[in-house]
N, C-alpha and C positions, 0 to 999 in steps of 0.2 A: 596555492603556495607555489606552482609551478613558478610563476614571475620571477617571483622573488629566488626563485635555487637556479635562474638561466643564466650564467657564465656572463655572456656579453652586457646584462642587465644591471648583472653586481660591478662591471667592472664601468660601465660607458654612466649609469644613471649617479654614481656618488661624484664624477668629473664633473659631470652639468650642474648639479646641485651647488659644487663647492664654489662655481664663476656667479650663481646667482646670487648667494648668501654673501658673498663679495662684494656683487654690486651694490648692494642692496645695504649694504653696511657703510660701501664708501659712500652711498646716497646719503648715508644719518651725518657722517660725519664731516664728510667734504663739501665741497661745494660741487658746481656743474661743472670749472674751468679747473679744478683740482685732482678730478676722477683722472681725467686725461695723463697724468702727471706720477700721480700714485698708484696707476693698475695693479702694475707688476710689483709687488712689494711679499715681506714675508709671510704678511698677515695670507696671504693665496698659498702658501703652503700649509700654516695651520688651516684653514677652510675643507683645504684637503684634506688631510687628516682627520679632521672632525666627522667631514662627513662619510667616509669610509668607515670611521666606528662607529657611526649613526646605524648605516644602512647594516652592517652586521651585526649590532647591539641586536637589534629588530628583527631580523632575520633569524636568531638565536632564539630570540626570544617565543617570536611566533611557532618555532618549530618545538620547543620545551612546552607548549600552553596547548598546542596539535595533540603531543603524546600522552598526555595529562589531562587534556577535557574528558568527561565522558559523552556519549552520545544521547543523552537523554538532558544533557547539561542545557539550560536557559540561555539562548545566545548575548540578551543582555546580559545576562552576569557577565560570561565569556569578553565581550564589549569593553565592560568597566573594567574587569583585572587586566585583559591587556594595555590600555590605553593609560588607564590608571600606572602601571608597572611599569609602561614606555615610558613615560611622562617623567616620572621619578628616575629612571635610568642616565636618561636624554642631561636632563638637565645635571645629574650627577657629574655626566663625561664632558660635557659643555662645560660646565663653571670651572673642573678641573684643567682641564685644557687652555681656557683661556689666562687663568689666572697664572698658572707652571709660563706661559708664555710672557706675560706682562711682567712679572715678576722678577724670573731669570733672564729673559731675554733681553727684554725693554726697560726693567727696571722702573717699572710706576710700581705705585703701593695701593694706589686710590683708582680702580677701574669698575666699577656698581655701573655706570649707562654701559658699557662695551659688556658687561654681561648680561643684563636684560635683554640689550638686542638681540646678542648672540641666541639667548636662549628662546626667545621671542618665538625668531626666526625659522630655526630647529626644533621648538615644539611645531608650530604651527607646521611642518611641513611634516613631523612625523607622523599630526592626526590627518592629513590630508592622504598621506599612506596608507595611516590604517580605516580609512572610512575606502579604498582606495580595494584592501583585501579584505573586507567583511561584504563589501557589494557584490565584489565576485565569489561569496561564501555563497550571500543571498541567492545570486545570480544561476548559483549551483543547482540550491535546494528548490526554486521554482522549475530548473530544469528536470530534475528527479521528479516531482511532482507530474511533471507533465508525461512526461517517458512512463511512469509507474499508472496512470489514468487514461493514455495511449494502451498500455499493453493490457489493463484492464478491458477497455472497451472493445480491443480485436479479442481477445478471448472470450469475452460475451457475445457477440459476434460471430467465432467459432463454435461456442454453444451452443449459440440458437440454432446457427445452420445446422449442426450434430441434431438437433433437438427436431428439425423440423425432419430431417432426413430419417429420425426414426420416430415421427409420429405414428406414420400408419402400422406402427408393429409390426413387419410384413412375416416378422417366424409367427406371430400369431393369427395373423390374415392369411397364410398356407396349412395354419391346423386346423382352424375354425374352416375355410373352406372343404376341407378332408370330413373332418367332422359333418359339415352339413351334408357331404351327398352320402355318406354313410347311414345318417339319418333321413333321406328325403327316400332310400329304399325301404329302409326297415320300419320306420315310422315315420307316416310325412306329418301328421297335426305338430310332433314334438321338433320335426323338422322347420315347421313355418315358425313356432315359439321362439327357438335357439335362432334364426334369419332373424327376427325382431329384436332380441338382445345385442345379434351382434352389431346390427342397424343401430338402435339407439346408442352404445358405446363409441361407434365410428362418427355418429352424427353428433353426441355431443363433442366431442375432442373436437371433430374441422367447423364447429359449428363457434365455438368461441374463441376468440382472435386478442383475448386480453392478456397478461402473462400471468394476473392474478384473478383466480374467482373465489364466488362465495363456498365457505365450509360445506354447504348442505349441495348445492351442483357438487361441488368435486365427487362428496358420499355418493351422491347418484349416480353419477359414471364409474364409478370405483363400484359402489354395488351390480351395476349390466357388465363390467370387466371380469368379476368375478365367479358370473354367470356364467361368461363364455368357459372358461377353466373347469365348471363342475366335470361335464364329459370327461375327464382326462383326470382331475383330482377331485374328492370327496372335501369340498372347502364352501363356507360358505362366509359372509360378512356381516357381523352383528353392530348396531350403535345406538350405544344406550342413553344418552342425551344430546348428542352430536347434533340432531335437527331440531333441538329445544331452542328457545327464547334467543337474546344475544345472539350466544354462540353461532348460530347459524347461518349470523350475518357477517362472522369473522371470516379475514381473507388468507388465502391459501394460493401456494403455487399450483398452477394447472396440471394434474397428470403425478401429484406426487404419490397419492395415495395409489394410484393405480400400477405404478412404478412399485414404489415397496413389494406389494401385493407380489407381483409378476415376479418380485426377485425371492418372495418365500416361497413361491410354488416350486420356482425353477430350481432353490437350492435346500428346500428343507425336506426332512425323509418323513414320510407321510403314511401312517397304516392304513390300507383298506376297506377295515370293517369298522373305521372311527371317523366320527362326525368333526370336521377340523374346522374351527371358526380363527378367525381374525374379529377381536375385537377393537372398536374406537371408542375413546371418551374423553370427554375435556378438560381439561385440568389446569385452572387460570387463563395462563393464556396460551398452554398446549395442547395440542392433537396428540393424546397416549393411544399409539397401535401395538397389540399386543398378539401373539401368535405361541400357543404350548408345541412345541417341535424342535425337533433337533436336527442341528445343519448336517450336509451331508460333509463326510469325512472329505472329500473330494470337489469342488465346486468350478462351474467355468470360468472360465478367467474374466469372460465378455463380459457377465452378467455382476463381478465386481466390477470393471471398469464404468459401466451404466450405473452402479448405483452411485459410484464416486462422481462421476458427471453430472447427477443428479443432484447431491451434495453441492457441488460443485453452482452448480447451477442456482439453486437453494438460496446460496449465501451471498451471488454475486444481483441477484434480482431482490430478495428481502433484505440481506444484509443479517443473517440471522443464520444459526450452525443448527442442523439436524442431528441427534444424538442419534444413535443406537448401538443397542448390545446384542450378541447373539450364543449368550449361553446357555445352555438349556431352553431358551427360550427367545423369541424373536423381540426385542421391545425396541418402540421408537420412540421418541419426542420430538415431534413438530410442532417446528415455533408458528405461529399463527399473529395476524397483523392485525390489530383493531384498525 
């Protein structure tokens, strides 16, 4: 709409219009050696005037059908009402104009060819307008597309690089190290066991390079993650059909279950004379993880912003939103990709 509200556009583009429609008129009715003769006549001041009410009929118009579409509106409909509405307008102030001139002016009674032209000429140049502002409507909506799919792809992009920067867990690869030589004095057999957990956990994660793996690898690594964490919380992870039949070949984002996990340890309040399971099971086509605990009053902020990145993350690689609730209880639903 910009064009059309520019000051020097309203004023310069209805002059050019009004010499063409003129010419183009004394083409129908004169000869080649008669143009020369008749230029300047009155018929160039109606032309003028017509098409100043052309271009602002239009302009009115477009800016009434602006405020009055909705955004969800079909832009063919949009199309046909304006063009349709122009159409009918155009020719309203066309036939009026011409006829008020011939009549009063000129005095003919019988002018039907001088109105055809007239209106010929002024429709056709209005739909050339408006095919003229629906291209640059068009023109818009591929650029928004592109801009919105642009800021898509760098924020996945941001993600991953977030993503890969905190693969190795490094607050958890500084308490499992803590933990091991605490263990490698006091006990070394249960020392080398806790080494081998946290070995198979680190080695599945840099070991798969896909962003999505199968349900039953993720349980795996999710159950050695959860391993590492007993020292510190009494939790362990139960799945009661999750490595059955199908299911286990449904795909999952890498590291989400391990993600959750780490965010109930970190923020839910845990008794320690009670055995705290996390359980999984499948449910059509969701992953239900469920946790009896209650959040702590107080939670880090870090460890929201990770699980929202995670989210985050979730939706822009599966295209699929992650529930959870955490009332009394932790419950999630992940969506799972046949």
């Amino acid at each position: 709409m910009g064009l059309f509200e520019n000051p020097f556009f309203r004023l310069i583009a209805p002059f050019f219009l009004s010499f063409l429609v003129y010419f183009l008129v004394l083409l129908v009715f004169d000869t080649i050696d008669q143009i020369e003769i008749n230029f300047f006549r009155a018929e160039l001041i109606l032309c003028l005037i017509i098409s100043y009410l052309v271009f602002e009929i239009n302009r009115i118009l477009i800016i009434i059908l602006e405020k009055r579409s909705r955004v969800d509106e079909s832009l063919s409909k949009r199309i046909f009402i304006q063009i349709t509405t122009s159409t009918l307008l155009i020719i309203a102030v066309v036939s009026s104009a011409v006829a008020f001139y011939m009549i009063n002016l000129v005095g003919f009674k019988s002018f039907n060819t001088e109105l055809i032209a007239f209106n010929s000429l002024y429709i056709l140049f209005v739909w050339c307008l408006h095919a003229v502002y629906f291209s640059l409507i068009y023109l818009k909506k591929v650029t928004d597309i592109q801009i919105i799919n642009e800021n898509n792809r760098r924020k996945t992009v941001e993600i991953k690089m977030d993503a890969s920067l905190k693969e190795l867990k490094p607050k958890l690869l500084n308490k499992s190290l803590e933990t091991l030589i605490v263990l490698a004095y006091s006990d070394p057999d249960m020392a080398d066991e806790y080494l081998g957990k946290v070995s198979d956990f680190y080695r599945g994660k840099l070991s798969r390079k896909n962003e999505l793996v199968s349900l039953k690898e993720e349980i795996e690594n999710a159950v050695n993650f959860v391993e590492i964490y007993k020292p510190w919380v009494n939790i362990s992870l139960h799945s009661n059909d999750a490595f059955s039949g199908e299911s286990s070949e449904m795909l999952i984002m890498q590291g989400t279950i391990s993600s959750i996990a780490e965010y109930i340890t970190e923020t839910a309040i845990f008794l320690p004379n009670r055995q705290n399971i996390i359980t999984l099971e499948v449910n059509n086509d969701f992953l239900v993880l469920k946790c009896e605990a209650r959040q702590k009053l107080k939670t880090s902020e870090s460890f929201d912003n990770e699980l929202n990145n995670l989210f985050d993350s979730y939706w822009l690689i599966c295209h699929k939103h992650i529930e959870m609730t955490k009332n009394g209880q932790y419950l999630a639903k992940i969506p799972l990709i046949n």
